[in-house]
C-alpha atoms as an extended CHARMM CRD file, in Angstrom:
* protein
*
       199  EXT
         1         1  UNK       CA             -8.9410000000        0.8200000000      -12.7740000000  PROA      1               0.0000000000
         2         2  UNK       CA            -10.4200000000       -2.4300000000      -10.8110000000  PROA      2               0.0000000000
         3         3  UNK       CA            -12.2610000000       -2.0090000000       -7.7820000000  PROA      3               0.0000000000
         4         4  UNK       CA            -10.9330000000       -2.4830000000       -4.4850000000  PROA      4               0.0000000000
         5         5  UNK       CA            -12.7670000000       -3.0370000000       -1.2780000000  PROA      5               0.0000000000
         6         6  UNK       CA            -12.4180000000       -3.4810000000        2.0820000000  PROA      6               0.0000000000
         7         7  UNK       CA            -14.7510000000       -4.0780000000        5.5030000000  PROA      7               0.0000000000
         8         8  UNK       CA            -14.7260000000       -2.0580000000        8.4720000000  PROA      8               0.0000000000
         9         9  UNK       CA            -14.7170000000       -3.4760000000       12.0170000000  PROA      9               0.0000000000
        10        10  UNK       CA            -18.4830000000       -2.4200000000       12.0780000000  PROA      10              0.0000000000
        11        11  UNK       CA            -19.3200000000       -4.9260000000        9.0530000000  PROA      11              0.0000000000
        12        12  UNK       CA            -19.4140000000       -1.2500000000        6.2300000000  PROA      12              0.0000000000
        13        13  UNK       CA            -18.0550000000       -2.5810000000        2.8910000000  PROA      13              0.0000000000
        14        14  UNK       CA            -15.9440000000       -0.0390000000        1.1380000000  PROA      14              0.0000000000
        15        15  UNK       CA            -15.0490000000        0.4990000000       -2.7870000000  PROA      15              0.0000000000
        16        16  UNK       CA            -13.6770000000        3.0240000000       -4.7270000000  PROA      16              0.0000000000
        17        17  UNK       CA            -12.2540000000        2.8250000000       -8.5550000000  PROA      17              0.0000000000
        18        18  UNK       CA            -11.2510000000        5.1100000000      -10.5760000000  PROA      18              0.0000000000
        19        19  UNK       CA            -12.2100000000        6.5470000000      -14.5340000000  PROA      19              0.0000000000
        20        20  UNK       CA             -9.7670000000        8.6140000000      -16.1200000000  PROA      20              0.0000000000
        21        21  UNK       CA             -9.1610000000       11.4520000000      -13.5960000000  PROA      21              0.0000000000
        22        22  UNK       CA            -12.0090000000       10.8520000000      -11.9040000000  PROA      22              0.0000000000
        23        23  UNK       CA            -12.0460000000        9.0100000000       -8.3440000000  PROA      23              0.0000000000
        24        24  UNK       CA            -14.9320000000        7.6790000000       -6.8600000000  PROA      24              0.0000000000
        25        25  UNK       CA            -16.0710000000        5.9430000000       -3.4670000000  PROA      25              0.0000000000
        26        26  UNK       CA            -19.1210000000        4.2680000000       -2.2770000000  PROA      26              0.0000000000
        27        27  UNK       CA            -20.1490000000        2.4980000000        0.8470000000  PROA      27              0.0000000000
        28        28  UNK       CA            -22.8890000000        0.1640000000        2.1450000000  PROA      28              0.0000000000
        29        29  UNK       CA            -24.0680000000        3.0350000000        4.4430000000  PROA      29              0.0000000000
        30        30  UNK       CA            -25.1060000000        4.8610000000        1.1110000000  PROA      30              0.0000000000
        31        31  UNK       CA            -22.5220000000        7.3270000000        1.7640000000  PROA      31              0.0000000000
        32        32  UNK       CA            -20.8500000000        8.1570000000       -2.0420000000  PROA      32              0.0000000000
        33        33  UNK       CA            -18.2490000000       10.7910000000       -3.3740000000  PROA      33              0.0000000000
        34        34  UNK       CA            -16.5550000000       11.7800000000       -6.2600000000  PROA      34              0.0000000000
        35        35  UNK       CA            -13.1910000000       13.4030000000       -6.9100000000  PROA      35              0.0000000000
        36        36  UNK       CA            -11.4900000000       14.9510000000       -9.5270000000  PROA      36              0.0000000000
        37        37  UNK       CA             -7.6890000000       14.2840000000      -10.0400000000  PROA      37              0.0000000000
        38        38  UNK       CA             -4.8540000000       16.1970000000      -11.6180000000  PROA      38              0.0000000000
        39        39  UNK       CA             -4.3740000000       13.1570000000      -13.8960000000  PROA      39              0.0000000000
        40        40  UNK       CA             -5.3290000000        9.7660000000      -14.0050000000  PROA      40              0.0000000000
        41        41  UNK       CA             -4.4590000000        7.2960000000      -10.7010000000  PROA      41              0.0000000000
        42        42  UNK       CA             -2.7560000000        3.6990000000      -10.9560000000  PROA      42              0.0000000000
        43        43  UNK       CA             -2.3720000000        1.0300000000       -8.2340000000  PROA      43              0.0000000000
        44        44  UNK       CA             -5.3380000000        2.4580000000       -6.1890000000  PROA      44              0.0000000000
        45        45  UNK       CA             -5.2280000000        0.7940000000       -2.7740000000  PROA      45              0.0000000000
        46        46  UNK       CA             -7.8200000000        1.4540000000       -0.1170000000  PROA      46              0.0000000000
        47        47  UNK       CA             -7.7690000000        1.0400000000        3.9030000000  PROA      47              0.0000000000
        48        48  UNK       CA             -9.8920000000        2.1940000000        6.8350000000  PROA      48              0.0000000000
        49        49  UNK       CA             -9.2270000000        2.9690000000       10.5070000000  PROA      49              0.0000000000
        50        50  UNK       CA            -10.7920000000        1.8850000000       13.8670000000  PROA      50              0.0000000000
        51        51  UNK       CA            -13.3010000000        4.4330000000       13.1240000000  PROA      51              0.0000000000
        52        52  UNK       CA            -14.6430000000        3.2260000000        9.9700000000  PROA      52              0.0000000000
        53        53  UNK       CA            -13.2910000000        6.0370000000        8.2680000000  PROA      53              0.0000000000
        54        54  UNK       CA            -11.8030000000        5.3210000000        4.8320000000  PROA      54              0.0000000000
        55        55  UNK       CA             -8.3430000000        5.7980000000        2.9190000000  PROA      55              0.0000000000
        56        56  UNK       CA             -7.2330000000        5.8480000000       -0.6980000000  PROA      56              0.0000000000
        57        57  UNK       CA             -3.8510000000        5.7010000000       -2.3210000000  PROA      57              0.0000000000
        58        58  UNK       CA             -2.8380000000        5.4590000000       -5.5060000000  PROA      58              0.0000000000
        59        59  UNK       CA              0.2840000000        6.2350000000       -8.1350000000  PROA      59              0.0000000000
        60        60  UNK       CA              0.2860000000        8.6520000000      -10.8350000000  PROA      60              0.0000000000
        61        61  UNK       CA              2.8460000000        8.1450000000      -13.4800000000  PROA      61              0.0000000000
        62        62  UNK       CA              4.0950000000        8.8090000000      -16.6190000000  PROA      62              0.0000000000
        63        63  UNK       CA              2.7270000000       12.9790000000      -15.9820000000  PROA      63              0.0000000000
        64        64  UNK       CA              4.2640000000       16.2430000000      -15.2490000000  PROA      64              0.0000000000
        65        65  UNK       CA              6.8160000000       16.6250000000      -12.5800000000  PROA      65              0.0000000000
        66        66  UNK       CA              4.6770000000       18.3340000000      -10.6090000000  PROA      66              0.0000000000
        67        67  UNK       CA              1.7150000000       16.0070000000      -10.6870000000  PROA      67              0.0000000000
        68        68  UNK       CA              3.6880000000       12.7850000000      -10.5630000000  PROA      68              0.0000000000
        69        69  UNK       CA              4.1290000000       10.6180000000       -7.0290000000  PROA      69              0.0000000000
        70        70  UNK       CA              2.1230000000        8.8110000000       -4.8340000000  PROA      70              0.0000000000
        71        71  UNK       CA             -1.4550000000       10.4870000000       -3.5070000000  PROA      71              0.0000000000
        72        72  UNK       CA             -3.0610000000        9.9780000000       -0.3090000000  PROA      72              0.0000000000
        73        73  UNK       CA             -6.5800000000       11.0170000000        0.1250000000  PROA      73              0.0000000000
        74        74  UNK       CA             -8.8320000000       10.7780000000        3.1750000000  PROA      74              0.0000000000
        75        75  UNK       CA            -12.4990000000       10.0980000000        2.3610000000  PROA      75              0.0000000000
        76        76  UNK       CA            -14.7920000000       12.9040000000        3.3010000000  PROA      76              0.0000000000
        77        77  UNK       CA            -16.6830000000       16.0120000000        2.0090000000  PROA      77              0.0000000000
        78        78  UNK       CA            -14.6580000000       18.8990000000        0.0190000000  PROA      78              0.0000000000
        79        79  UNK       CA            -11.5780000000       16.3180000000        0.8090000000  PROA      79              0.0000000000
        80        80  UNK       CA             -8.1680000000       16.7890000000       -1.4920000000  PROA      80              0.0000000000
        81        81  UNK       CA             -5.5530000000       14.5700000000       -1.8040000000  PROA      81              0.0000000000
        82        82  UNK       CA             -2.3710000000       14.7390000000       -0.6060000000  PROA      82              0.0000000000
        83        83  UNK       CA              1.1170000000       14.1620000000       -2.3420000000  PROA      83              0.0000000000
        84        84  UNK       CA              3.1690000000       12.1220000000        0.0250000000  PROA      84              0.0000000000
        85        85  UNK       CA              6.0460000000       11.3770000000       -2.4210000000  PROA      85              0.0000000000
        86        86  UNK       CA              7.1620000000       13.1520000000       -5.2700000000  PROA      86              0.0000000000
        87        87  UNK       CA              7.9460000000        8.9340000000       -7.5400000000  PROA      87              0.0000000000
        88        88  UNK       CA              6.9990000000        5.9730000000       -6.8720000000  PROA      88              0.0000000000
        89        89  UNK       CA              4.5150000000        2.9560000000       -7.8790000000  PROA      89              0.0000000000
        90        90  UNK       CA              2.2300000000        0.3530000000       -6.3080000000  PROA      90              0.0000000000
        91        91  UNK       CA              1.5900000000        2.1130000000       -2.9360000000  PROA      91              0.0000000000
        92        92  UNK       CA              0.1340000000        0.4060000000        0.1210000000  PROA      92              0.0000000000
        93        93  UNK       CA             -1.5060000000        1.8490000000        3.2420000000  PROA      93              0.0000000000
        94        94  UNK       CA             -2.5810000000        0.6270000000        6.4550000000  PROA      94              0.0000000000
        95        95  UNK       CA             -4.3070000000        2.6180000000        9.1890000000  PROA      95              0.0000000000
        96        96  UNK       CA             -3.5560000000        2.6500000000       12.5720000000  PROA      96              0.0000000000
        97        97  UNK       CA             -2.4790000000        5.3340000000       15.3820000000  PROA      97              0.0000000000
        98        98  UNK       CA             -1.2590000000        6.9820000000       12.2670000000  PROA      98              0.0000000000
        99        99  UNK       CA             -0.8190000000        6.4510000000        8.7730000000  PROA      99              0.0000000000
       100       100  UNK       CA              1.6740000000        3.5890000000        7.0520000000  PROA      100             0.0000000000
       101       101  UNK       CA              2.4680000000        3.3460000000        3.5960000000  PROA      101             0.0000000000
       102       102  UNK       CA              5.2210000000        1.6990000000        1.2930000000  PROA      102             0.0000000000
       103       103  UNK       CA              6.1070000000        2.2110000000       -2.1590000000  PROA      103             0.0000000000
       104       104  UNK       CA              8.9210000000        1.1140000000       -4.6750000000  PROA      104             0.0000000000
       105       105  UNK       CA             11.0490000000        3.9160000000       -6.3780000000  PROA      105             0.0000000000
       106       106  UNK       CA             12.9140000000        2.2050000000       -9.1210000000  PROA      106             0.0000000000
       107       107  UNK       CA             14.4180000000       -0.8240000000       -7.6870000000  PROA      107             0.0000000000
       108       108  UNK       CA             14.2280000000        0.6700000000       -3.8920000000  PROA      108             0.0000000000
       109       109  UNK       CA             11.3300000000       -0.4150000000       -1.3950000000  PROA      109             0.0000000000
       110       110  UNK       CA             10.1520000000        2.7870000000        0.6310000000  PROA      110             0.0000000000
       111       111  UNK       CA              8.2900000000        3.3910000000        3.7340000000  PROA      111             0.0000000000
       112       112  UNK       CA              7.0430000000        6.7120000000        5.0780000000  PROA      112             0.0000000000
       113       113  UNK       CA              4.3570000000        7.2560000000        7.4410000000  PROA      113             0.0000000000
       114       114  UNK       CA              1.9770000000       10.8110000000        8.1920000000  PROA      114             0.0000000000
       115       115  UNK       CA              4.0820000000       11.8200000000       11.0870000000  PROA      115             0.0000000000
       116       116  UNK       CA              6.6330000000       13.1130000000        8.5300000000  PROA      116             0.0000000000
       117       117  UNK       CA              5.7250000000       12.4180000000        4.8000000000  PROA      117             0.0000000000
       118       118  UNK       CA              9.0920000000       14.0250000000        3.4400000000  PROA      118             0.0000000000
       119       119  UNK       CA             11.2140000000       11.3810000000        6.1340000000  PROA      119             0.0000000000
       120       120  UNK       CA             11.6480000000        8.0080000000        4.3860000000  PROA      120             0.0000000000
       121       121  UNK       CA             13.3520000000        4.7450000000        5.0370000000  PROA      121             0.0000000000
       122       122  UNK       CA             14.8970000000        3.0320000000        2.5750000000  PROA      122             0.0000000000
       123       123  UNK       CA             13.5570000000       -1.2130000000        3.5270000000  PROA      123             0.0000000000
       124       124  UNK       CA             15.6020000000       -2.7800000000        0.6800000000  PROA      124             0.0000000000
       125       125  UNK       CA             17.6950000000       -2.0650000000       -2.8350000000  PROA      125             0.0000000000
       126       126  UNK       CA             17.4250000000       -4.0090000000       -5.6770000000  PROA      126             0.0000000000
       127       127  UNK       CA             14.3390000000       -5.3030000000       -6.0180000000  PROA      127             0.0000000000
       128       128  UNK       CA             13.1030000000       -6.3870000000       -9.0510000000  PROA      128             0.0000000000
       129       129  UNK       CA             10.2140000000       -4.5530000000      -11.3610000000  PROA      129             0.0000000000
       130       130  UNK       CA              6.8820000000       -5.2090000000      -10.0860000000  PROA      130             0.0000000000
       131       131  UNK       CA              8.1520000000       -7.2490000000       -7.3880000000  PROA      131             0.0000000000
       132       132  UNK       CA              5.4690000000       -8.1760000000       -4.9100000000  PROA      132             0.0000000000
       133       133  UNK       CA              5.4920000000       -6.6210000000       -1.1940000000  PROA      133             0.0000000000
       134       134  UNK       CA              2.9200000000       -6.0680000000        1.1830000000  PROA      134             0.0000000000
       135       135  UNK       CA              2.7430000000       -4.0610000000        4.4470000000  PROA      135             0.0000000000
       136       136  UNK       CA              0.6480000000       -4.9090000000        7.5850000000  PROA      136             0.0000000000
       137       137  UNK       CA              0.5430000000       -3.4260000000       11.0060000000  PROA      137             0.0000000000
       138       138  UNK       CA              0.7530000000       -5.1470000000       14.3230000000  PROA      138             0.0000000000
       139       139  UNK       CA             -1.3550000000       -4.5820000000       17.1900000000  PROA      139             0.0000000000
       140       140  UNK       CA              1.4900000000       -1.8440000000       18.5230000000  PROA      140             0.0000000000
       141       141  UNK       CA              0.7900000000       -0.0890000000       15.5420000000  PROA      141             0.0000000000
       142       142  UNK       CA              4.3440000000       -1.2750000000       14.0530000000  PROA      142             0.0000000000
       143       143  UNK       CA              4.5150000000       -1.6590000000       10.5210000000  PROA      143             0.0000000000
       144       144  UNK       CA              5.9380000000       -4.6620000000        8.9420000000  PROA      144             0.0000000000
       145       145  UNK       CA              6.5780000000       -5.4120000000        5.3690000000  PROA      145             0.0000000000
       146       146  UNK       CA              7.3450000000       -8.2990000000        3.3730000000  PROA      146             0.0000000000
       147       147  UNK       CA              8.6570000000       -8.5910000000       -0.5930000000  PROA      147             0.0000000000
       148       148  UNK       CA             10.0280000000      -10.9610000000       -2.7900000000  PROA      148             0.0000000000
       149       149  UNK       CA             13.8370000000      -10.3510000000       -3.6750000000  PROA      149             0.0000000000
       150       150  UNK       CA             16.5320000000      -12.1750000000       -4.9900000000  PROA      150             0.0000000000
       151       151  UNK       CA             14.5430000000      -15.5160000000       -4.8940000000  PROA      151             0.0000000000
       152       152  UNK       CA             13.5230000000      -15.1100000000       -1.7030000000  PROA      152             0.0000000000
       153       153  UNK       CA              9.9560000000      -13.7320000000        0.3460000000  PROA      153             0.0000000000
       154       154  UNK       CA             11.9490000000      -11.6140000000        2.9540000000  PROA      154             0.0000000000
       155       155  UNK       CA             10.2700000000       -9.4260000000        6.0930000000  PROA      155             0.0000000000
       156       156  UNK       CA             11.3130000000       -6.3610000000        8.1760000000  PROA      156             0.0000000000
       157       157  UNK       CA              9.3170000000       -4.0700000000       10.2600000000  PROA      157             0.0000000000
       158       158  UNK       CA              9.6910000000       -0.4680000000       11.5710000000  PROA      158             0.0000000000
       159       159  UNK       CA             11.3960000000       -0.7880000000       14.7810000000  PROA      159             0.0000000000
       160       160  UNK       CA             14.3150000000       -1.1660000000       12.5990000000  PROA      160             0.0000000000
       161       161  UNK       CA             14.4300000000       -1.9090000000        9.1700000000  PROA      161             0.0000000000
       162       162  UNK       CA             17.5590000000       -3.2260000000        8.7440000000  PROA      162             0.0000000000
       163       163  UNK       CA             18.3990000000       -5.0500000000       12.2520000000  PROA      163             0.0000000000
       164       164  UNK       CA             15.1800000000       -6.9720000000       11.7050000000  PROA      164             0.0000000000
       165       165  UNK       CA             15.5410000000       -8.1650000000        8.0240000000  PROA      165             0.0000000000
       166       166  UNK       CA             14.9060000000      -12.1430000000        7.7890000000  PROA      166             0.0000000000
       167       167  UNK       CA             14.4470000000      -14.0390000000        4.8220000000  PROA      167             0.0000000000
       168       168  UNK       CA             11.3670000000      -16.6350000000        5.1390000000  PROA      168             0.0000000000
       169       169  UNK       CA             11.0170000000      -18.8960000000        2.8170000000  PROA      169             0.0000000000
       170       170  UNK       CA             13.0700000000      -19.5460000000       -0.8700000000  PROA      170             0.0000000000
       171       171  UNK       CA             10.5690000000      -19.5430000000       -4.1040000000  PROA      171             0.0000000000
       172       172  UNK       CA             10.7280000000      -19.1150000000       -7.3140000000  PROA      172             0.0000000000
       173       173  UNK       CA              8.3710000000      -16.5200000000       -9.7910000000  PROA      173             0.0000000000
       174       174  UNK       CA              6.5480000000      -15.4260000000       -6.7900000000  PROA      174             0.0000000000
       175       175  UNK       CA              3.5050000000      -12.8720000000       -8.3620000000  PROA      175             0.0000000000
       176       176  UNK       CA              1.7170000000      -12.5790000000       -5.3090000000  PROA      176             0.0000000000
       177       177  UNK       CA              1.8410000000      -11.8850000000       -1.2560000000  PROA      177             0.0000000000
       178       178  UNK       CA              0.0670000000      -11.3050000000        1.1710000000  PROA      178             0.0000000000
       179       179  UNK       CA              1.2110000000      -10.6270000000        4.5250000000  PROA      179             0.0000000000
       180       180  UNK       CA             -0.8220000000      -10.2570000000        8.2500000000  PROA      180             0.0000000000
       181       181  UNK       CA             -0.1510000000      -10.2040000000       12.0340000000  PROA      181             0.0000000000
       182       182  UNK       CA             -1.8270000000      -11.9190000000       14.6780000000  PROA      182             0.0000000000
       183       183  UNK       CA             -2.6680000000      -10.2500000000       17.6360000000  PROA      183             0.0000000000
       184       184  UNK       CA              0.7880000000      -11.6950000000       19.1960000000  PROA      184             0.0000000000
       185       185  UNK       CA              2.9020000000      -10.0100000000       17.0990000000  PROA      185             0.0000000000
       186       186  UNK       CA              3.4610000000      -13.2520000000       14.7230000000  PROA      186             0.0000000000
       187       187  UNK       CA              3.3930000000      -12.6990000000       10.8210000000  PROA      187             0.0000000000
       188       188  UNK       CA              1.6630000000      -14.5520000000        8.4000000000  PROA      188             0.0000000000
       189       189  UNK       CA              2.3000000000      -14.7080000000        4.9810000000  PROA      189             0.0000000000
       190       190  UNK       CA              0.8750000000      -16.3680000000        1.7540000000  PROA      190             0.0000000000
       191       191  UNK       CA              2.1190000000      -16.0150000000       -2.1890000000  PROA      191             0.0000000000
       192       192  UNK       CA              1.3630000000      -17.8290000000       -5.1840000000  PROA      192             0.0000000000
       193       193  UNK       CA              4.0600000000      -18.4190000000       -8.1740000000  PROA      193             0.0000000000
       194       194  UNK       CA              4.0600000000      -18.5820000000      -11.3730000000  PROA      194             0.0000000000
       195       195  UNK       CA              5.3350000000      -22.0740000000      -13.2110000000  PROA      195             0.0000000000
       196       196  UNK       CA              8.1100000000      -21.8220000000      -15.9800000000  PROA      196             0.0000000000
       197       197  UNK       CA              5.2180000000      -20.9940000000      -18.7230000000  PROA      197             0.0000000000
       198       198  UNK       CA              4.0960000000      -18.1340000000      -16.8260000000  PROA      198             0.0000000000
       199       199  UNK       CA              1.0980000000      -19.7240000000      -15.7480000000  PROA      199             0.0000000000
């Protein structure tokens, strides 16, 4: 799979990929690992907390039952990941006072976070296939996602999913977005689309 990296608030880059069932992590601190996987991971994701310590996420599909659903692992010696849904595809994480992370099941956008993996909240039905979303996390540590649906970029975030649902902005094709929040508690978002060629 490509590479994905990140930077810690103490300037540490992070990367990890992954080869067939094999998942591996490096740092700029020197600090490298290597884990094996029940089969092989899509959609890998990575994201750190406050103390530098790194996250990885990723999909496996198309397996058994049993080895199916979205992983979470924790970067550290003699570390195994965790299954924190039984379906699901392109996961995203974020780190703060706990752990966030959102995932589509068919054409339903899901959020679940570590204080109860099996508890999770439906955000939206009928999304698309490979629809874009993106989850961020405020300073409160309140998670708020945004996806593309309908023809619309549309937003939520955790103190209720569905009271808070706004649509932003109308676009067409949208393959990409990218969400943040400022340290007020305002979102930020950016996409790109694709023209009627697919270009």
């Amino acid at each position: 799979s490509d590479a994905v990296f990140t930077v810690d608030r103490f300037g540490t880059i992070h990367a990890a990929w992954a080869e067939a069932t094999k998942l591996y992590y490096a740092n700029s601190r020197s600090v490298t690992r290597m884990y094996e996987l029940s089969a092989p991971a899509s959609d890998l994701i990575i994201s750190v907390d406050i103390s530098g310590t790194a996250f990885l996420a990723w999909g496996q599909v198309n397996v058994t039952p049993e080895n199916n659903g979205i992983y979470l692992l924790q970067v550290k010696e003699l570390a195994a990941p965790t299954r924190i849904a039984a379906s699901g595809v392109h996961p995203q994480i974020q780190t703060g006072a706990k752990i966030h992370a959102a995932f589509a099941v068919s054409d339903t956008l899901l959020y679940a976070n570590s204080d109860d993996w099996q508890h999770t909240y439906t955000v939206t039905t009928g999304i698309e296939q490979d629809a874009p979303f993106c989850l961020a996390l405020g300073e409160d540590d309140t998670a708020h996602l945004a996806w593309y649906q309908n023809g619309t970029i549309q937003a939520a975030f955790s103190t209720d999913w569905s009271l808070t649902r706004q649509k932003l902005v109308s676009a067409e094709h949208v393959n990409h977005l990218k969400l943040a929040i400022d340290e007020r508690g305002e979102a930020h978002f950016a996409y790109s689309m694709l023209n009627a060629s697919g270009q």
